[in-house]
N, C-alpha and C positions, 0 to 999 in steps of 0.2 A: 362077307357080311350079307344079311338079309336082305331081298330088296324091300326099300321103303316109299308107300305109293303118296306118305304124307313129304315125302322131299320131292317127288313130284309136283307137288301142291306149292308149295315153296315156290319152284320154278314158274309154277304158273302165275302165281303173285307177284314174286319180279321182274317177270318181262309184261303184265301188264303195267304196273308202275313203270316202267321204262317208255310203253306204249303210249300211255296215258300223258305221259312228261314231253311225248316226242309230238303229239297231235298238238298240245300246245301248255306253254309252262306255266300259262295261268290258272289249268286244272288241277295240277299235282307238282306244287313250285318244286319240290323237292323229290320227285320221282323218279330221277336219277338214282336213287338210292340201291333202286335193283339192279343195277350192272356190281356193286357191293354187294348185294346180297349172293349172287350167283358165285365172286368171289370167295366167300365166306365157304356152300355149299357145295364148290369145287375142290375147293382145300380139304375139307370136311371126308367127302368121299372118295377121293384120291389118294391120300394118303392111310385111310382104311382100309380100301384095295392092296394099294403096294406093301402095306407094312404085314398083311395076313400072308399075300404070297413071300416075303419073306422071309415072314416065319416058319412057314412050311416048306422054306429052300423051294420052292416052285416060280420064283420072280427072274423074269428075263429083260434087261431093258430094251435090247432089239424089239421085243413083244410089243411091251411097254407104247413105244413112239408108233409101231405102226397102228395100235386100236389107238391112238390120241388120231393120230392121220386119218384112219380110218373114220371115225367120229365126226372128226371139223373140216377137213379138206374137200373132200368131195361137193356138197352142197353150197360149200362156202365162193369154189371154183366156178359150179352151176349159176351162182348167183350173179357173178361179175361178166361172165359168156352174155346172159339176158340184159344185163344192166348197159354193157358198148351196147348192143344191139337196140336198146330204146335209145340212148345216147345219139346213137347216129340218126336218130329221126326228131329230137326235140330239143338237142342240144345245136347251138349256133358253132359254126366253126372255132372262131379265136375260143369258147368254152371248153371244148372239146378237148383239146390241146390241154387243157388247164390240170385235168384230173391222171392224166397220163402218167405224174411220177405218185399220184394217191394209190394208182392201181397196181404198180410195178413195187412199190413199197407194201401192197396189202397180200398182195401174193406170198409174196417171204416173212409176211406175220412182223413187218417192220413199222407200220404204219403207225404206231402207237409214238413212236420217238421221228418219225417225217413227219407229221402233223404237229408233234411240240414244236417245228420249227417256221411253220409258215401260217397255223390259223389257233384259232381259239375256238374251243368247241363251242359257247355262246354265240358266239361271233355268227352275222346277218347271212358273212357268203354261205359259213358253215352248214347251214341250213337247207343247203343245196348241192351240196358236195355228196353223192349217192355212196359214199363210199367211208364214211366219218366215220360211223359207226365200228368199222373192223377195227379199231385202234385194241376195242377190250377183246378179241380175240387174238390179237398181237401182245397182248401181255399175257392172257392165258398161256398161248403155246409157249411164249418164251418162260414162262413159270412151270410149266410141266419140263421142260429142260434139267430145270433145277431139283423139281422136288424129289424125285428116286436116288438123285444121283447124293442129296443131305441122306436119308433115310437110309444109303447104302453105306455112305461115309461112318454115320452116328448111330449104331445100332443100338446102344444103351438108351433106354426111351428116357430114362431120368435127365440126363445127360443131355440129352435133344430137347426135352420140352424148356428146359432151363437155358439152351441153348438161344431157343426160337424166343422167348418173353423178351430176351435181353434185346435181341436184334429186333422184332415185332416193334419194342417203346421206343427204341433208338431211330427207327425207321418213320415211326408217329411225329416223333419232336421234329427229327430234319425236316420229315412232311412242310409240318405246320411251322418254320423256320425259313424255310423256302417260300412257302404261301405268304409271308409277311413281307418277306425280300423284294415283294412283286413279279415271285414267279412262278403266278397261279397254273400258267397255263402248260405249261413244262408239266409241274408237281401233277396234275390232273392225268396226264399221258404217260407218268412214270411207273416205270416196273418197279421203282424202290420204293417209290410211294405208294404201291398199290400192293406189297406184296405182304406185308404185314395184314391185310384182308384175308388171304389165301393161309398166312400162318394162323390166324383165328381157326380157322374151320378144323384146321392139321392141330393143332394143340387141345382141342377140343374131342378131336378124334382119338387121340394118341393118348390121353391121358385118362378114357374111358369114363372122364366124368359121370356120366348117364347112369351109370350102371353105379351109383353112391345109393344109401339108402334115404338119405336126406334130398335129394334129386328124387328118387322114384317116390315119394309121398307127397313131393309138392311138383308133382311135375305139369297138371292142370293151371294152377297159379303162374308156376312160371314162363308156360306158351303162352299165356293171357297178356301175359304183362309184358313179353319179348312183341305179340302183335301190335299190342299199343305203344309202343315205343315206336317202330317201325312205320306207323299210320300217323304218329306226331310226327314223326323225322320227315316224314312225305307231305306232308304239311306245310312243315313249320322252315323245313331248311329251303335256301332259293339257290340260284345263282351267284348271286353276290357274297353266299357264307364262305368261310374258311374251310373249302371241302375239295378235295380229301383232309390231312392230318390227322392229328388227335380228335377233330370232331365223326370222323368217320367210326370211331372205336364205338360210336352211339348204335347206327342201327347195324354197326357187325355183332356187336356183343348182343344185341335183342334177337337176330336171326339165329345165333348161336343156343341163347335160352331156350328157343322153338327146335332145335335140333337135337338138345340134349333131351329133351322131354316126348317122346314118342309114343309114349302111352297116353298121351293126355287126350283129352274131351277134343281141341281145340285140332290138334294132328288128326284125329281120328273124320273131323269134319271132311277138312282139307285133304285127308285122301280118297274123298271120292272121285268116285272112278272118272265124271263128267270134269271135275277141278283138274285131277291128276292125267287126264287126257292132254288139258292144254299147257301142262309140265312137260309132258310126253313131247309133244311137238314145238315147246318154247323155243328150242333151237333155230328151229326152218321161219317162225312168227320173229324171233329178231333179224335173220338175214334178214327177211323181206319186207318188216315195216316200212324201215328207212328209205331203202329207196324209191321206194311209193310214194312217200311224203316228200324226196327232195324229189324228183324229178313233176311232181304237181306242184311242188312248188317253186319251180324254178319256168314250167311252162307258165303259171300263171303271174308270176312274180309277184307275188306274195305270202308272207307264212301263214295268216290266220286260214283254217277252214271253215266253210259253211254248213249247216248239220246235214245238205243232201254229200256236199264231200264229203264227211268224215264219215258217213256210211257208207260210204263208197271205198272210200280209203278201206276201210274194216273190211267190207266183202271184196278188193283186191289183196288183201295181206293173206285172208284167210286161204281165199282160193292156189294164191301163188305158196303159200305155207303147204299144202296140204299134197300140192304137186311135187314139190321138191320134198319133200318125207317121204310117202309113198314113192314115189319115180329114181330118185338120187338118194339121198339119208340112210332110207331104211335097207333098199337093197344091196348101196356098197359096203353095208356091215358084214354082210355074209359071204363078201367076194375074198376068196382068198386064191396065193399064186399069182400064176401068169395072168390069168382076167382079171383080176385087183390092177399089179402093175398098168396092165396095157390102157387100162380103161383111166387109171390117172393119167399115162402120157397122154391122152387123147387131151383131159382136160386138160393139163399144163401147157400143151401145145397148142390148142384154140385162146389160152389166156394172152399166152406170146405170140398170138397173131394177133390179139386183141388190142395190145399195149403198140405193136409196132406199125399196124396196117390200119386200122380204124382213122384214124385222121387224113389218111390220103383215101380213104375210101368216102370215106365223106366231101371231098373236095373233088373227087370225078361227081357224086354228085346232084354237088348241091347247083342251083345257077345261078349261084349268088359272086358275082365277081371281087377277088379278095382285097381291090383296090378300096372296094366301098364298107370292108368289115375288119381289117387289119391294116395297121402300120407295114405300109410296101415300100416307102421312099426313105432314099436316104440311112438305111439302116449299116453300111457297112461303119460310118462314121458316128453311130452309137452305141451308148452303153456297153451292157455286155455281148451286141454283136460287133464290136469295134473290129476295125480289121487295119483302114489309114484315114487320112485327113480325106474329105471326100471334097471336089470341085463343081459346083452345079451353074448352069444358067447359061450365059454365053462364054463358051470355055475359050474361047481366040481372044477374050478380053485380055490387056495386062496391061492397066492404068495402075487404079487405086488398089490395093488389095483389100477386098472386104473378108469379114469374119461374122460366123454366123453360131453363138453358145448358149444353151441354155437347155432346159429337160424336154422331158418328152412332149410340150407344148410348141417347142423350138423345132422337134423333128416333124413334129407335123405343118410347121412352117416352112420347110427345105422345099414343096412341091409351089408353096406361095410363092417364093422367091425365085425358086426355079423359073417357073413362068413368066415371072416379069423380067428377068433377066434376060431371057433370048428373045423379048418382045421391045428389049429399051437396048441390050447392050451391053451388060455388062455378068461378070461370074461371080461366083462366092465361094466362100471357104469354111467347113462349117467340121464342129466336134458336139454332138449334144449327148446327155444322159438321162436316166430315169433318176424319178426322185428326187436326188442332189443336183444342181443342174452341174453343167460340165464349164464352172467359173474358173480363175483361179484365186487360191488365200482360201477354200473352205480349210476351218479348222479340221483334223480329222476325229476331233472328238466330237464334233456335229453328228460324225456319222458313226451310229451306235450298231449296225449289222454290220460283221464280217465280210457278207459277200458284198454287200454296195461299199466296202468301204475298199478292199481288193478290186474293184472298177473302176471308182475314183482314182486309187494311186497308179491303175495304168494309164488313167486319160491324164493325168494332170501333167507328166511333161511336155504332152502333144500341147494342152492346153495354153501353159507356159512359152513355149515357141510359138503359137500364134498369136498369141497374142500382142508379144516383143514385134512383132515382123508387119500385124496389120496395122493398115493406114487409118479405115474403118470396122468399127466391133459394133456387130448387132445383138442385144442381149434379149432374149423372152422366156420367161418364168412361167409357172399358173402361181395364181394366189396373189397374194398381200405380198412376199415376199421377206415376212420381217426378220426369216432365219439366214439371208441371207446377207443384212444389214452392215456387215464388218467385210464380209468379205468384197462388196460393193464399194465400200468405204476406200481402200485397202488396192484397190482394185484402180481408182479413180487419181488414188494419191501420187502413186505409179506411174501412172498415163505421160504419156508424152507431150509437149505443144504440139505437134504434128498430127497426133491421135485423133479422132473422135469416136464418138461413143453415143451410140443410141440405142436406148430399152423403149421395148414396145411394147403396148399394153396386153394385157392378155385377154384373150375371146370368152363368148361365154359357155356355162355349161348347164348340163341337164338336170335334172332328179331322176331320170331312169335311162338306161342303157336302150335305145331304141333299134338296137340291131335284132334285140330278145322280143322287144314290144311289137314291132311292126312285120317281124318275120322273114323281110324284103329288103334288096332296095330303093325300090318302087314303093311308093307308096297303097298303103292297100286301103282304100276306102272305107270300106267297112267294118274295121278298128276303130272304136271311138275312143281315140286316147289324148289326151290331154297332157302337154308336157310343159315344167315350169321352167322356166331362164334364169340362171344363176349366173351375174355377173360379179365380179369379184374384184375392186380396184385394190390397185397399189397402194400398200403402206405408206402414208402421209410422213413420218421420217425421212424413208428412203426418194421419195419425190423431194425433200427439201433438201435433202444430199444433192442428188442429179442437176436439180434447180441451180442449186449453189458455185458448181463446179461448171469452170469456161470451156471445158471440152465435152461437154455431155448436154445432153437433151432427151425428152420423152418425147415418142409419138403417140399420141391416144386416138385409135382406132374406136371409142365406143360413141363418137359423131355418126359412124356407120351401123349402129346397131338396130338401124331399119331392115340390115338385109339376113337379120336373125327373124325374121317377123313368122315365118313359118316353120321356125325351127323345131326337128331337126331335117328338115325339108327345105330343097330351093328347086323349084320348077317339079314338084312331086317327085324329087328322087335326092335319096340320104346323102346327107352331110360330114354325119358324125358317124365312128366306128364306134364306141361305147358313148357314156352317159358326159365326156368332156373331153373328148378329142377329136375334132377335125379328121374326117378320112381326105386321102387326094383329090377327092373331087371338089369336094367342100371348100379346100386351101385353095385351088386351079381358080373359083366360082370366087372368094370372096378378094382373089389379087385383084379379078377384073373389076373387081365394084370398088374395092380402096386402096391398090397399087399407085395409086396416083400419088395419096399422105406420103407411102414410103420415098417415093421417090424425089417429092421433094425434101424429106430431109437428108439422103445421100446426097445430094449438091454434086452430080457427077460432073454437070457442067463446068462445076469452079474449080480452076484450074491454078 
């Protein structure tokens, strides 16, 4: 086929829309649309390509996958090399760690289906995730998989395009059937959900429409009307619509009208050369928006820009776009052979040093000690690092046997406990978890993931034998508590005369992660940050449960909530690992200031 410098134009309109939606979604709520459009325009010309080679028995799929490789891999690989490498200098450790299966998943073009399972692309962290974005080249290359191998299978183009409408609307309705189901965020990341986009452009193609007589006399009209549909949909559609599905059929089919029509006024605009320049490099302009935008906005924590950033942002995209074209893009097109291969292991092999050595290369060093920025205590006895029941505190103890359950509020208790324990005399016994706390009696339909619910059902025998076996149960939660209500209940009814049972109030927490905010964990003076205290009491049911019952009692620790007064600071140095957790120093700091409350209600003395 000819080249066409108005589908240039094209590209350049949708990854500014994509650009524009990514600076911030109250300029272009709906600008998202150009990751769709590109859809549409991939299908389009790809399947034009393959069906000509073909026909003229000239098509090889070997070919085939290595110009797809050659195209997206290289630059895409470039990108993630640069992206550790700011990572290691702006990213906090426990972050760090965070994006590791984002980049092991974007590498193998999988990213699109490991992001349906742990974020939403709206979603606050997403926003800082430098790496979100590869999800729609993870369903491209897994759609060019597909497309030669239908086009080889179904050579009859009648045949095939009847083929593709059925599956296309079939594909629309599941869409938009799943988006109802509430499972936007799956449908959003899906290859089935998105691939009916990519058959648009292929049925469009294949079935020569353009070339109708009734198409080349209104073909001005209908780029006109396909732009303005396109500029409504960027508009008008938000976050909140039913998108993908059936609503997506809106600006594929408009970008389709602009594609079938090539002679029109409106194509002729949009291939100039200046428009179709920034078609030309749209490619290297969507690697590199994104991670410009999260990693500023993850150093400065926050998403809005200000108009000297978002000039800034522009003259970082462009400059870093223009490097990788010129430098990586343009010149691995023409590598062929042994310097092709050699120069991808090179990449492939700095990516897998990237994924496996970047976290420990950060930790020689940063000098930030990991006590004061990660959960270091007591982990063999949780969650998913469980290993056995862990013993802390004075371990020559063996009066009462205590027990120590509850989530990861309770693990960052274990160093509290710990301490007063080999300062008064006595050990503990502790099982805690993430999320669900580590009770027993949770329903297991409470727990609606797989993997947290595969955690719960290894800890709950351990849970179950200590609990039978302890004298006393110390329970802490974060929150109100109220999903744990039955299993409290449940829990108490059980209980022994012998038993007792004491829940401890839970601590307070932040509105921002101040491991990010303050950089240290020393406090750094000239930060002028301001952080608010979120205290969070106990659900007033579950207190008159506790109340109620002869073997239980509450402690309420927030009598001491003087010694949050410079929180997340005590003697200018960090308390907290994130935005509501206690790191070990913090737990060691606040046993000395109210280890005393606990220790009167363990009544170790009474004998």
């Amino acid at each position: 086929m000819n080249f066409r410098n108005d589908i240039q134009g094209l590209r350049a309109i949708a990854v500014l829309f994509v650009f524009i939606f990514h600076l911030s979604s109250t300029y272009l709520p709906g600008g998202f649309i150009g990751v769709d459009m590109f859809f549409v325009i991939s299908g389009y010309l790809i399947s034009k390509i393959v069906q000509s080679k073909i026909s003229d028995g000239k098509f090889k799929l070997l070919d085939f996958y290595i110009g797809r490789v050659k195209r997206i891999v290289p630059a895409y690989y470039f990108m993630f090399i640069c992206a550790w490498i700011i990572c290691m200098f702006i990213f906090v450790t426990p972050d760090l760690g965070k994006f590791k299966l984002s980049h092991f998943h974007s590498v193998l073009f999988n990213s699109n289906n490991y992001l349906a399972t742990v974020d939403n692309y709206f979603g606050v962290s997403a926003t800082e995730n430098p790496f979100l974005h590869t999800w729609t080249l993870s369903v491209e290359m897994q759609f060019y998989f597909i497309l030669p191998v239908l086009l080889l299978l179904i050579r009859n183009v009648k045949a095939l395009l009847i083929t593709l409408l059925i599956i296309s609307l079939s594909l629309f309705v599941y869409g938009t059937m799943d988006i109802y189901n509430g499972n936007k965020a799956t449908v959003y990341f899906s290859l089935l959900a998105r691939s009916p986009e990519f058959f648009i452009g292929v049925i469009l193609a294949l079935s020569r429409v353009e070339e109708l007589t009734i198409i080349k006399k209104n073909a001005s009209i209908l780029s006109f009307v396909g732009l303005i549909i396109l500029l409504a949909s960027a508009l008008l559609l938000t976050e909140s619509s039913l998108f993908p599905g059936l609503l997506a059929l809106i600006p594929c089919l408009a970008i389709g009208l602009i594609l079938i029509s090539p002679a029109a006024k409106l194509n002729q605009i949009i291939a100039n050369k200046k428009i179709a320049y920034i078609g030309e490099i749209s490619y290297s302009i969507y690697l590199w928006h994104w991670p410009i935008m999260a990693f500023y906005r993850y150093y400065n924590e926050r998403y809005e820009f200000t108009l000297a950033e978002t000039l800034l942002v522009v003259a970082l995209t462009i400059t870093a776009s223009l490097i990788s074209y010129y430098l990586i893009e343009k010149p691995f097109r023409r590598k062929v052979g042994f310097k092709f291969y050699a120069l991808m292991a090179v990449l492939a092999i700095l990516n897998i040093f990237m994924i496996y050595f970047t976290l420990h290369a950060k930790r020689r060093i940063t000098d930030i000690p990991e006590r004061y920025i990660i959960p270091s205590f007591g982990l063999q006895s949780h969650g998913r690092f469980f290993e056995h029941v862990e013993v802390f505190g004075d371990t020559t103890y063996a009066n009462k046997r205590i027990l120590l359950l509850g989530d990861s509020h309770a693990l960052t208790f274990k160093p509290y406990l710990n301490q007063l324990g080999k300062e008064h005399g006595f050990s503990f016994r502790t099982v805690t978890n993430d999320e669900y706390p580590a009770l027993p009696f949770i329903e297991h339909r409470q727990i609606v993931e797989k993997k947290n619910l595969d955690v719960y059902l290894h800890l709950e025998p351990y849970i179950h034998t200590e609990v039978k076996s302890a004298d006393i149960i110390l329970i802490l939660f974060a929150g109100e508590g109220k999903r744990w209500k039955n299993s409290i209940q449940k829990m108490l009814d059980k209980s022994t005369a012998q038993q007792r049972i004491i829940f401890i109030s839970d601590y307070p927490s932040l509105d921002r992660n101040p491991v990010r905010s303050n950089k240290h964990f020393i406090k750094d003076p000239s930060r002028n940050i301001s952080y608010k205290l979120i205290l969070t009491k106990i659900d007033p049911d579950i207190l008159t449960i506790i109340n109620s019952h002869p073997n239980s009692s509450y402690v309420d620790l927030s009598a001491y909530i003087d010694f949050f007064k410079d929180i997340p600071f005590h003697n200018d140095t960090l308390m907290y690992y994130d935005g509501s957790h206690l790191n070990e120093f913090g737990a060691e700091r606040f046993s000395t200031y109210s280890g005393h409350k606990i220790l009167e209600s363990l009544k170790l003395n009474d004998q």
